[in-house]
N, C-alpha and C positions, 0 to 999 in steps of 0.2 A: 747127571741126572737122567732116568731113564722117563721114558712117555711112555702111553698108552696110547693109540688108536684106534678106534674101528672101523675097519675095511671089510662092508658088507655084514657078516655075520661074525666075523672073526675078529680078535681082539689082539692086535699086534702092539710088543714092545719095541720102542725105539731108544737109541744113547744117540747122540752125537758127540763123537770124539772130537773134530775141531769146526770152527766157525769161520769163515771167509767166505770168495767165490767159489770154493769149493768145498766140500763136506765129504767128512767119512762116519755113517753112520754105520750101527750094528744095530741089524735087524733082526730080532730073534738073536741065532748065533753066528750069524754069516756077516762082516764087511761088506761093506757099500761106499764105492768113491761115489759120490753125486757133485752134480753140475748142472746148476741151473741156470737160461738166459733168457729175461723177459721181453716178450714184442709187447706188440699194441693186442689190447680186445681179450686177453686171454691168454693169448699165443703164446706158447714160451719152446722152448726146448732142453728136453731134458736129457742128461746122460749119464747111463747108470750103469756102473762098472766097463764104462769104455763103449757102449752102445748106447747112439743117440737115439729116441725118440719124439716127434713134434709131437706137441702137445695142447690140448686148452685145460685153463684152470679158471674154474669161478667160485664162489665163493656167496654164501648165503648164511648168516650167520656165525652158530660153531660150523655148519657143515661146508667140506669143500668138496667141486668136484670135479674130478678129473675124466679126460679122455686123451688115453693114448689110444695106438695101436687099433683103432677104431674099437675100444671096450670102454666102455662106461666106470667110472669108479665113483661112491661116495664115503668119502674121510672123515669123520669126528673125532677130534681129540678129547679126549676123555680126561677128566680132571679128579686124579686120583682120591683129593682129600674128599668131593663128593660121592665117588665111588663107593670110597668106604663108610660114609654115611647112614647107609642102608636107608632105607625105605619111610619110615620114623623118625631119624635123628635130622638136626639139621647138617650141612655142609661138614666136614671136616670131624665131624663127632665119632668118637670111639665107643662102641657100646660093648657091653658085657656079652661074651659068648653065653656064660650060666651063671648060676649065680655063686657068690662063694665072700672073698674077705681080700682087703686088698694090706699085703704085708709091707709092703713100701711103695712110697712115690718117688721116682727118681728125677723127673723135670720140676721144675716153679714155671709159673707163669709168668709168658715175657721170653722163656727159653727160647734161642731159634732150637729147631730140627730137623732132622733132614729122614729121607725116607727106611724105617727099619730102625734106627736110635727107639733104646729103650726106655718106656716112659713108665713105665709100675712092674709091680711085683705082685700077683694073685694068685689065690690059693680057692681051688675048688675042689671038690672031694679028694682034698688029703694031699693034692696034685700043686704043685707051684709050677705058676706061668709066669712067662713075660710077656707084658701088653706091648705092644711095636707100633712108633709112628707109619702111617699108610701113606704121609706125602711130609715133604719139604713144607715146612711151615715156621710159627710161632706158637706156641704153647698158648692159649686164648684162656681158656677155664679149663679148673681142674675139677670135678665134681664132688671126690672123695680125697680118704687122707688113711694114715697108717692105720690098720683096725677098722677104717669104713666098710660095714656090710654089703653089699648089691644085690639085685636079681637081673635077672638073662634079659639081655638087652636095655637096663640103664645106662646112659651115658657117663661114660668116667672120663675121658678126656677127650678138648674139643682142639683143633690145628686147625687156627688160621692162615690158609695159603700167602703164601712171601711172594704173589705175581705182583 
C-alpha cells in the first residue's frame, strides 16, 4: 500500500516494502533503508540509507514534527479516501467527473478494495470510462446501478477506509 504525506507543500508518496526494526521504504522512486531508535522526550535517531541522524519527533494530532539536521519539518499523512472526497462529498465518496450513464457496476456493497480496483463503467459523451477506487477500503454505498443517469459531481460510489 502506498501513503501520501505532506512535507511542507509538497505531497510525497511513500510504500513500505518490509516492517520490523528496520524498514525499506520507496519514496517517490528512490529506496530507503530506515532505522529508527526511540530515546526519552522525542529524541530518537534516525538512519537513513546508512547516515545517522539525531533527531526529535513530536506529534500533535494528524500532524507530526520533525527536527533533524537542525531544519524544521511538518508531516501530515493524508488519508487518500478523503482526499478524494473533494470538497462536497463526504469521506471516501467518489463523485462524477461530468455527467453521463453509468454502463456497469462492478463492486456490491460489503466488497473489500484496494487502491485503483475497478468499481463502474461510465459513459460520457460517447467516451467510456472506468471509475477507480482512490483508497483501500470497503465498498459502503453504491448510489447508482446499470443505466443510472448522473451529473458532474454526484456521488456514485462511497469507500469506507479498512483502518
Amino acid at each position: 500500500m502506498r501513503y501520501t504525506f505532506k512535507i511542507g507543500d509538497e505531497l510525497v508518496k511513500v510504500a513500505p516494502r518490509s516492517l520490523a526494526d528496520e524498514l525499506v521504504l520507496t519514496i517517490g522512486d528512490k529506496d530507503c533503508d530506515v532505522k529508527f531508535e526511540h530515546g526519552k522526550e522525542g529524541r530518537c535517531q534516525l538512519t537513513l540509507d546508512g547516515k545517522s541522524y539525531e533527531s526529535w519527533v513530536a506529534r500533535d494530532g494528524d500532524d507530526i514534527y520533525i527536527k533533524m539536521s537542525g531544519s524544521y519539518f511538518k508531516v501530515t499523512a493524508i488519508d487518500p479516501c478523503a482526499a478524494a472526497a473533494g470538497a462536497s462529498a463526504g469521506a471516501g465518496a467518489i463523485s462524477a467527473p461530468m455527467p453521463g450513464v453509468v454502463v456497469e457496476v462492478l463492486v456490491a456493497e460489503g466488497d473489500s478494495v484496494v487502491e485503483g480496483d475497478k468499481l463502474l463503467t461510465i459513459e460520457s459523451m460517447k467516451l467510456q470510462s472506468t471509475v477507480r477506487a482512490a483508497c483501500d477500503g470497503v465498498v459502503g454505498r453504491i448510489h447508482v446501478s446499470a443505466g443510472s443517469e448522473f451529473n458532474k459531481d454526484d456521488v456514485l460510489v462511497e469507500i469506507e477506509s479498512d483502518d
